[in-house]
MARKOL-456077 format. One line per field, with one value per residue: x, y, z of N, C-alpha, C in turn; residue number from 1. Coordinates in Angstrom, 1 decimal, decimal comma, padded with zeros to 4 digits. Each point is the difference from the previous one (the first is absolute). Layout:
% MARKOL-456077
nu <- c(X;...)
nv <- c(Y;...)
nw <- c(Z;...)
cau <- c(X;...)
cav <- c(Y;...)
caw <- c(Z;...)
cu <- c(X;...)
cv <- c(Y;...)
cw <- c(Z;...)
resi <- c(NUM;...)
//
This chain:
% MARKOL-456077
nu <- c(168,8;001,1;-000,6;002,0;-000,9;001,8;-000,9;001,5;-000,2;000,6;000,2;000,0;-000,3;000,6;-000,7;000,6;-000,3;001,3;-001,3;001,2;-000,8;000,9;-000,8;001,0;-000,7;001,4;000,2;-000,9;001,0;001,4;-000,7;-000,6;001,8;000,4;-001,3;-000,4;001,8;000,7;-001,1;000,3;000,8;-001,0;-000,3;-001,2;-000,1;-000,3;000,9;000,0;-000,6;000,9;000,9;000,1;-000,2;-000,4;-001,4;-000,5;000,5;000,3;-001,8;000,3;001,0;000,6;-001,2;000,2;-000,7;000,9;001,0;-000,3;000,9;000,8;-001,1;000,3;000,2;-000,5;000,2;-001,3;000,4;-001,5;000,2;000,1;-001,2;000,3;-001,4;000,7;-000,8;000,4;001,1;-000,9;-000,3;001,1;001,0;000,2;-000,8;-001,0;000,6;000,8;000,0;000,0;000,8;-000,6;001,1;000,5;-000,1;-001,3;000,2;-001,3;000,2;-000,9;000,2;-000,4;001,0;-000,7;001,6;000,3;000,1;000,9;000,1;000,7;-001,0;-001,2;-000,9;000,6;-001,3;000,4;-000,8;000,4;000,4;000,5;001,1;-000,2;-000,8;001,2;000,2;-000,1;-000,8;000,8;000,6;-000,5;001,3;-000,9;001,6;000,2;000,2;000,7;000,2;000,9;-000,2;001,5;-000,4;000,1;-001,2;000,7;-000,9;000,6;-000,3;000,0;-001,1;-001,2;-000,1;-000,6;001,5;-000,3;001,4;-000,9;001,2;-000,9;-000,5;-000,3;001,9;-000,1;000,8;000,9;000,1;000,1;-001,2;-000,2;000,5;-001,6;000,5;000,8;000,4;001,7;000,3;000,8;000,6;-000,3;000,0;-000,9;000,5;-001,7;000,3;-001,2;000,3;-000,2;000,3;001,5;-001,3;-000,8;001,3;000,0;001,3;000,4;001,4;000,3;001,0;001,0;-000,1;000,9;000,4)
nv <- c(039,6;000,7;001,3;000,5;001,1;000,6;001,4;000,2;-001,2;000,1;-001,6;-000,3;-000,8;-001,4;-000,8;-000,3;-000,5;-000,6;000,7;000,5;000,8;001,1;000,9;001,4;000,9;000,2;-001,1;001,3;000,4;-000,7;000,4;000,8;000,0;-000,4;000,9;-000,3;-000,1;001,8;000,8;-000,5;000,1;001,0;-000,2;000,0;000,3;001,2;-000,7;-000,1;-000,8;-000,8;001,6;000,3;-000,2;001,2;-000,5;001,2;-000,4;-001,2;-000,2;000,2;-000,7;-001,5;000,1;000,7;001,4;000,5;000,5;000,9;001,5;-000,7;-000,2;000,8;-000,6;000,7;-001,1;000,2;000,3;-000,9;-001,0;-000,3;-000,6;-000,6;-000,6;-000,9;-000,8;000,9;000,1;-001,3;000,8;000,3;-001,3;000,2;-001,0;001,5;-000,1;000,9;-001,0;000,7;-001,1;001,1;000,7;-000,7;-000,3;-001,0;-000,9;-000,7;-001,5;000,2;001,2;-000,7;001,0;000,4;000,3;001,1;000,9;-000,1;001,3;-000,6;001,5;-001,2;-000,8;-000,8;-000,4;-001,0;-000,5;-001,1;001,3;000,7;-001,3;000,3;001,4;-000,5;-000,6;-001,7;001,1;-000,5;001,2;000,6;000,6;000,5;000,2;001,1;000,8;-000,3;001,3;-000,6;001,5;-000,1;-000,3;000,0;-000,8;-000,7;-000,3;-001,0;-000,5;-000,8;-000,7;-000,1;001,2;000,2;000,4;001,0;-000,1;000,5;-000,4;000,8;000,0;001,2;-000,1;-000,5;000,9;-000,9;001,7;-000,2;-000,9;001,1;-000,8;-000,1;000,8;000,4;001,1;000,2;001,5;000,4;000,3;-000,8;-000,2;-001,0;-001,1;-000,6;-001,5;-000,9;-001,1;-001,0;000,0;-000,3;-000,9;-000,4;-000,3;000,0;-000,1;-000,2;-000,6;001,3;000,3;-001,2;000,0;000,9;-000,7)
nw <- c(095,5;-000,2;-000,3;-000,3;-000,4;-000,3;000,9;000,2;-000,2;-001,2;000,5;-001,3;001,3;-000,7;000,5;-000,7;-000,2;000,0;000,4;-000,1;000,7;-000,4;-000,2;-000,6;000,6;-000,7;000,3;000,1;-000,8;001,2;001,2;-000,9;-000,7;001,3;000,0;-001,8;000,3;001,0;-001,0;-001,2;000,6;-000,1;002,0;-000,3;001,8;-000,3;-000,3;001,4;-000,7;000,6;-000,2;001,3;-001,6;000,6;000,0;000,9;-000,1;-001,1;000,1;001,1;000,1;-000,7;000,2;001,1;-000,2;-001,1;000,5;-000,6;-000,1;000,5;000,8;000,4;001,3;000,8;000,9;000,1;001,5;001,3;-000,3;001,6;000,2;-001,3;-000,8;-000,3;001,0;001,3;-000,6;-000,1;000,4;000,5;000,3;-001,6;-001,1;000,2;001,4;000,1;000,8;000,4;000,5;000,2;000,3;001,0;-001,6;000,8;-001,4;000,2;-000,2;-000,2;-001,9;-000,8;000,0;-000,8;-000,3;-000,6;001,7;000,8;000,0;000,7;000,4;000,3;000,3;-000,3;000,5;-000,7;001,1;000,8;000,8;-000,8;-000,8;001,1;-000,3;-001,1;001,3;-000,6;-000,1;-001,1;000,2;-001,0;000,0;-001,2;-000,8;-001,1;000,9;000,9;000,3;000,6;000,1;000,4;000,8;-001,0;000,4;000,0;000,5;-000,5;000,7;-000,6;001,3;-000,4;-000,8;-001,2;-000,6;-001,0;-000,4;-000,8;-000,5;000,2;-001,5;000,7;-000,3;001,7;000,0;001,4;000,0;001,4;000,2;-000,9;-000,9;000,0;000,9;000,5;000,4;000,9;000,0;000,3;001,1;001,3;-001,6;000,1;-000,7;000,5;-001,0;000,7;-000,4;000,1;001,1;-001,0;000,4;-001,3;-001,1;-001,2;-000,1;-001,3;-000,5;-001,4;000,5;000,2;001,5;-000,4;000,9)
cau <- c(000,9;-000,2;000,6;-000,1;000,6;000,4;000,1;000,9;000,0;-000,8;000,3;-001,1;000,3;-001,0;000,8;-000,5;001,2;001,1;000,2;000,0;000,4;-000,4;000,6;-000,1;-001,4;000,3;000,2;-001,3;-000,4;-000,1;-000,8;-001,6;000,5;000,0;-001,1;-000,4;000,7;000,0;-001,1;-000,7;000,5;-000,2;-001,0;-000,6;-001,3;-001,1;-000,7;-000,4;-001,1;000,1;-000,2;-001,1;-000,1;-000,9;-000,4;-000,4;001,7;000,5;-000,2;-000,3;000,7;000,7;-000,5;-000,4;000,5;001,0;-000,7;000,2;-000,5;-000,1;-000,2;000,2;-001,3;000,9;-001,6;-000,5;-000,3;000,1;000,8;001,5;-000,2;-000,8;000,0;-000,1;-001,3;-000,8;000,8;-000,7;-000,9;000,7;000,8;-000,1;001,2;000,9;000,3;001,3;-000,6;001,2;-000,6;000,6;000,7;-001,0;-001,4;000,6;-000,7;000,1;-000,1;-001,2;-000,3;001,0;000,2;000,9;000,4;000,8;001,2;000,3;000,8;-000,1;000,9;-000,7;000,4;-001,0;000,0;-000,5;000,2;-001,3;-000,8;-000,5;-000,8;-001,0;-001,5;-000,3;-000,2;001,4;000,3;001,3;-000,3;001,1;000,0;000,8;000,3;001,2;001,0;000,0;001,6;-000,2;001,0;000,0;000,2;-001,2;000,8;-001,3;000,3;-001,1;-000,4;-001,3;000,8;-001,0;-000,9;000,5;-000,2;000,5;000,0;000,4;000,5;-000,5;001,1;-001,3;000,3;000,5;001,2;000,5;001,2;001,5;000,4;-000,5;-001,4;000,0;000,8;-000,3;001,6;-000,3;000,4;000,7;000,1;-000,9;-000,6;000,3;-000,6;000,2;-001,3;000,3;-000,8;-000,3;001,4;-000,1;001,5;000,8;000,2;000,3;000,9;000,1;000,7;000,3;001,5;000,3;000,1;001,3;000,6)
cav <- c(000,7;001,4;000,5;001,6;000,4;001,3;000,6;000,5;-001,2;000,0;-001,2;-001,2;-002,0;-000,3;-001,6;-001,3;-001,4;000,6;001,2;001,1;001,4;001,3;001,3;000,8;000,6;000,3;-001,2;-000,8;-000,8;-001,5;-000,5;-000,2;-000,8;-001,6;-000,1;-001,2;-001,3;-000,3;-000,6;-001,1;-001,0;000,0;-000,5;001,1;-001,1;000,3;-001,0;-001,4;-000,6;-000,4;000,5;000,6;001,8;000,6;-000,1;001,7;000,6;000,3;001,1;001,4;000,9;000,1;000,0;001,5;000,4;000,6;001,7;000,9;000,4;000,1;000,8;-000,1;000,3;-000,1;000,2;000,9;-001,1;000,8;-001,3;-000,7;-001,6;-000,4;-001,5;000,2;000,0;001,1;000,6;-000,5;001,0;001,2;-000,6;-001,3;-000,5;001,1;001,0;000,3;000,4;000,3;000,3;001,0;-000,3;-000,3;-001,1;-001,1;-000,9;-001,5;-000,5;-000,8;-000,5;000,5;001,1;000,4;001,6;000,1;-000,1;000,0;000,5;-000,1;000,3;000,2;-001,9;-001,5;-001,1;-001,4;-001,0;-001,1;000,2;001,3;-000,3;-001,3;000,2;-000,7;-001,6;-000,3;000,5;000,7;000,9;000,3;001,3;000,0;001,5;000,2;-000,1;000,4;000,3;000,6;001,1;000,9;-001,1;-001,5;-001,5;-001,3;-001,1;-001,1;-001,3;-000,6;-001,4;-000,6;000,2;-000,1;001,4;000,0;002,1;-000,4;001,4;000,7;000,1;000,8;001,5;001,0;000,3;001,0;000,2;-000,9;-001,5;000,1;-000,5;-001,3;-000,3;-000,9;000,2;001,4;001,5;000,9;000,1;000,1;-001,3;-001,5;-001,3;-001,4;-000,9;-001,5;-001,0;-001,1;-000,8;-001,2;-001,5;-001,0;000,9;-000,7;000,7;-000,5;000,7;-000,3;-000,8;-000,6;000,8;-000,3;000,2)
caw <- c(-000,9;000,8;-001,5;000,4;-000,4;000,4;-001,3;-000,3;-000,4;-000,9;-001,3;-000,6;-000,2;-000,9;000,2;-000,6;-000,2;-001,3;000,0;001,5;-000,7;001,0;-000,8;001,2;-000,3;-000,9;-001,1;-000,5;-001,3;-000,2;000,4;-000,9;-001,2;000,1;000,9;-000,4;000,3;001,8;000,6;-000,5;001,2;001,4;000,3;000,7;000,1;-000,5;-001,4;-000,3;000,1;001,2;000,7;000,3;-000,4;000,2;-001,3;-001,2;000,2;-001,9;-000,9;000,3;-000,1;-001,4;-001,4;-000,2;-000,7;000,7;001,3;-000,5;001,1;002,2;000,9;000,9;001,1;001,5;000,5;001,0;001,4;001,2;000,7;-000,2;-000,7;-000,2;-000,2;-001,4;-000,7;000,3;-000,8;-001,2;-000,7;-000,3;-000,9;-000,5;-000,6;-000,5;001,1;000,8;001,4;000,7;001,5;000,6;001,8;001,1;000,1;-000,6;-000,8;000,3;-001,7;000,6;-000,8;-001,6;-001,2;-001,7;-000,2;-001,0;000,2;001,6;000,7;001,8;001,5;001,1;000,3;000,1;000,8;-000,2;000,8;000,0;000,7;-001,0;-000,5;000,9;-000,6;-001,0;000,1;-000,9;-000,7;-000,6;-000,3;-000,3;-000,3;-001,2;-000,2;-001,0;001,3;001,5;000,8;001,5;000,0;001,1;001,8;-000,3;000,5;-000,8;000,7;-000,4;000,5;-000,5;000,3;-000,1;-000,5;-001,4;-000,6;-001,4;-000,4;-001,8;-000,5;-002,0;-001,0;-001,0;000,0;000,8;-000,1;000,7;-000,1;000,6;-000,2;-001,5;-000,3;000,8;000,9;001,3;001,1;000,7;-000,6;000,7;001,0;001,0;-000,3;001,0;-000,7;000,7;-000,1;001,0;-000,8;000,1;-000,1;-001,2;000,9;-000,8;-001,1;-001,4;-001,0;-000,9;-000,5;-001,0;000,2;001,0;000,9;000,7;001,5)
cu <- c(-000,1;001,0;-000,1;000,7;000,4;000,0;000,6;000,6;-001,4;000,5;-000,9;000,7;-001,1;000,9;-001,3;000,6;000,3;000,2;000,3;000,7;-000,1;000,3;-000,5;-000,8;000,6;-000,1;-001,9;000,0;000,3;-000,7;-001,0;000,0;-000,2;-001,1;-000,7;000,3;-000,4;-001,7;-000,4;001,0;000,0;-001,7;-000,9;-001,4;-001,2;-000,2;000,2;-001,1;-000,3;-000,3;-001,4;-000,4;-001,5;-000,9;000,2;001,9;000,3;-001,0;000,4;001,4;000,9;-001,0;-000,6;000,5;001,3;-000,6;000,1;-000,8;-000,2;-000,3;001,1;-001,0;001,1;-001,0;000,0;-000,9;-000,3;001,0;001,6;000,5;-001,1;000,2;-000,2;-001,3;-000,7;000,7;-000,1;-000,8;001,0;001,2;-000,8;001,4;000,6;000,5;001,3;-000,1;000,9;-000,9;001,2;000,8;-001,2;-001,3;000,8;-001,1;-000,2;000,0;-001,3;-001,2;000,9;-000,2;000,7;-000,3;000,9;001,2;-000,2;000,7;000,2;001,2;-000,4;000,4;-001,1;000,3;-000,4;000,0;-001,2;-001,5;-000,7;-001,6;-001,4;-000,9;000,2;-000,1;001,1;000,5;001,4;-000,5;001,4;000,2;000,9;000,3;000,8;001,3;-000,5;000,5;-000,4;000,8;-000,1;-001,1;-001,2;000,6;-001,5;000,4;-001,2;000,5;-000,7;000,7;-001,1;-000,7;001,0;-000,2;000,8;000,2;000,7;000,2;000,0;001,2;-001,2;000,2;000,1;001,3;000,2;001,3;000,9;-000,2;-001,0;-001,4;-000,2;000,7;-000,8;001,0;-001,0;000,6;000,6;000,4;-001,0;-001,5;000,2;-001,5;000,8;-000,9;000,8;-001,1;000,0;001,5;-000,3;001,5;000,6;-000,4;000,9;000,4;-000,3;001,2;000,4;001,5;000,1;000,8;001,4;000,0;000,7)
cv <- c(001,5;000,7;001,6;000,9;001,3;000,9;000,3;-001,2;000,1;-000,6;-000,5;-001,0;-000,6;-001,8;-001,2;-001,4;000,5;001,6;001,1;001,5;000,9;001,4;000,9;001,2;001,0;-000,7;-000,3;-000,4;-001,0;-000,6;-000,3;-000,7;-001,4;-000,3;-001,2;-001,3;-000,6;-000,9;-001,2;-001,2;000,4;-000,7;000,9;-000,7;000,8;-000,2;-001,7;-000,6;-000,2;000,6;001,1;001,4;000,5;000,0;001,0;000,4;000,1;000,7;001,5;000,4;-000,5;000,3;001,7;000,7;000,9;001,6;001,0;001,3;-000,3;001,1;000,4;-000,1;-000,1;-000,6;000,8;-000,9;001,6;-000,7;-000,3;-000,9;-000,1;-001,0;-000,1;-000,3;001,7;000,9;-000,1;001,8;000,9;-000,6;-001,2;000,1;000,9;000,9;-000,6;-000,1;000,3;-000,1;001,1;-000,5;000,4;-000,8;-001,5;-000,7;-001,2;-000,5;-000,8;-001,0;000,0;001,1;000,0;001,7;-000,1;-000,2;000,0;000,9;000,2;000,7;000,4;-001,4;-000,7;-001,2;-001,2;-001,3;-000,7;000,6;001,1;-001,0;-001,3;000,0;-001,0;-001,3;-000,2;000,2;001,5;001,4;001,1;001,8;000,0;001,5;000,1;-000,1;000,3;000,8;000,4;000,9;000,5;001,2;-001,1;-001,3;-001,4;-001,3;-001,3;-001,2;-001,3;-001,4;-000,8;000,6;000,1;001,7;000,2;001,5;-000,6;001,7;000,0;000,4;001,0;001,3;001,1;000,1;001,0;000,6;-000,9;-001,5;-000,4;-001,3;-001,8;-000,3;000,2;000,3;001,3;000,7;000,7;-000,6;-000,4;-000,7;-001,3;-000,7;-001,0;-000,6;-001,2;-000,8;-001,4;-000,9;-001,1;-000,8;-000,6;000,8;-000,7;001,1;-000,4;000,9;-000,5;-000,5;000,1;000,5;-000,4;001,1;-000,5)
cw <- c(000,3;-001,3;001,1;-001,1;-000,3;-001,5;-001,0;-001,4;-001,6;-001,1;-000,2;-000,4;-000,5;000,2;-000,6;-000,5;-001,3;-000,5;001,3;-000,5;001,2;-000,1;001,1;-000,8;-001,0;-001,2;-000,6;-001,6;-000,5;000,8;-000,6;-001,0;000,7;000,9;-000,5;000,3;001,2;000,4;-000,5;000,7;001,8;-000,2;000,7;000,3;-000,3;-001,7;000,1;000,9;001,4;001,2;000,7;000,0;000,0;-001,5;-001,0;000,5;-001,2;-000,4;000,6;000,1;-001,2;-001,0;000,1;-001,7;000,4;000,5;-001,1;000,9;001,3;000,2;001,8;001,6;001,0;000,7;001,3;000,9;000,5;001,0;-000,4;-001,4;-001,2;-000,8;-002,2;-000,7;-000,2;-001,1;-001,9;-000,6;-000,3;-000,8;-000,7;-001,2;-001,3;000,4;000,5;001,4;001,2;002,0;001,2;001,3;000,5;000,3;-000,7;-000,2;000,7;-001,0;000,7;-001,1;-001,2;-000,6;-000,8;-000,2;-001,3;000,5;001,8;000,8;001,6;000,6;001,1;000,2;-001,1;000,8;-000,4;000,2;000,1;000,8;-001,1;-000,7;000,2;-000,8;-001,1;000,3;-000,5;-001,7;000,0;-000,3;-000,9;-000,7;-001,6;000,0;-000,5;000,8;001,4;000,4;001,3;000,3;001,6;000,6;-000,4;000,4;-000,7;001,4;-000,7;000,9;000,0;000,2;-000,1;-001,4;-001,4;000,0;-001,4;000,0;-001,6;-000,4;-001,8;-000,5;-000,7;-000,1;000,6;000,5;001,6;000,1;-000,1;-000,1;-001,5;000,4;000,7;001,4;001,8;001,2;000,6;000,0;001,2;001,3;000,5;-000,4;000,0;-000,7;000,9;-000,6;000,7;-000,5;001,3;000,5;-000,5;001,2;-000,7;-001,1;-000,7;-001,1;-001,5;-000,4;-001,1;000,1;001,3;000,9;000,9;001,4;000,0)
resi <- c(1;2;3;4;5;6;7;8;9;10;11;12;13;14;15;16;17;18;19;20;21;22;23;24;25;26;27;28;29;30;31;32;33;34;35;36;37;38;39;40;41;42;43;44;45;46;47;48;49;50;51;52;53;54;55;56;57;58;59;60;61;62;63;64;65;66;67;68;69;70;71;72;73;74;75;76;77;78;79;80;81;82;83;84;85;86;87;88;89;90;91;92;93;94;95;96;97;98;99;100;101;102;103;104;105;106;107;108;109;110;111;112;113;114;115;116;117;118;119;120;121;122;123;124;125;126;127;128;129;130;131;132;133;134;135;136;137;138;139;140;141;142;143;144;145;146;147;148;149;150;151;152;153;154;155;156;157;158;159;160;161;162;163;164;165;166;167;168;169;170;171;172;173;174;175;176;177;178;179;180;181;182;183;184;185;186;187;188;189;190;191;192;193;194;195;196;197;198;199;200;201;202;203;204;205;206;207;208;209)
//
């Protein structure tokens, strides 16, 4: 599965059986008015049992408290590169973390930030995250934004990865709260998952061609 996406593009779709909706980033007060409905008929695998969710993932990042006060951090590299384990002392989960142009993030461990901001790179792929074995690794944040000339590349054909987006009251300018795109010109979101061969629909009405 291969997900691209343009910055310029700021809808919130929302698809579930019998329920389908879609509003434009003006429309946030019907969107929050039918946010109870849209979700108590959508499915999300990080609340089901089954699935293979990272143990410390719900407490650390749905059951945090909410942010009051963010801090802001740029981080500071002598390096091109660096790794989110080594980034653990300067961002945590009451910091604004912003990774600068020109440097780029591995996703190598799980971070939790208040929030994400990217206009340098992140890199997330099977090879970032070897050190964890088969274990899932995951990044929680009020929002993402990848702001021009930032780019996110995730990859992940063998290993489990989770980016859970908080509801803990951070608010970005332009894709406000809980969100997840990219910002200007010359910004570029690629995630590539697992090609699905066989694949199973369920549709609430019946399908004319």
């Amino acid at each position: 599965m291969r997900l691209s996406f343009l910055p310029t593009v700021l809808v919130f779709i929302a698809h579930a059986s019998h329920v389908s909706a879609q509003f434009k980033q003006n429309q946030e007060n019907d969107y929050l008015a039918r946010f109870g409905t849209i979700n108590s008929a959508s499915y999300a695998a990080v609340d089901d049992s089954e699935s293979n969710v990272p143990p410390t993932l719900l407490p650390t990042c749905k059951d945090s408290p909410p942010v009051v006060n963010p801090s802001g951090v740029t981080i500071c590299s002598t390096t091109s590169t660096i790794t989110a384990s080594s980034i653990a002392s300067q961002c945590d989960a009451s910091t604004i973390c912003t990774i600068p142009a020109g440097v780029t993030l591995e996703m190598d461990s799980s971070l939790h930030v208040a929030a994400l901001v990217v206009r340098g790179a992140v890199l997330w792929t099977d090879t970032t995250q070897m050190s964890n074995g088969d274990l899932g690794i995951y990044l929680c944040a009020g929002y993402i934004a990848v702001e021009a000339p930032g780019s996110w590349y995730m990859n992940l054909q063998e290993n489990d990865g989770w980016i859970y987006l908080m509801n803990k009251g951070m608010t970005h300018t332009t894709l406000r709260s809980h969100s997840f795109g990219g910002i200007g010109a010359g910004s570029r979101l690629e995630v590539i998952g697992r090609n699905m061969e066989r694949t199973w629909s369920l549709l609430s009405d019946a399908l004319k061609v």
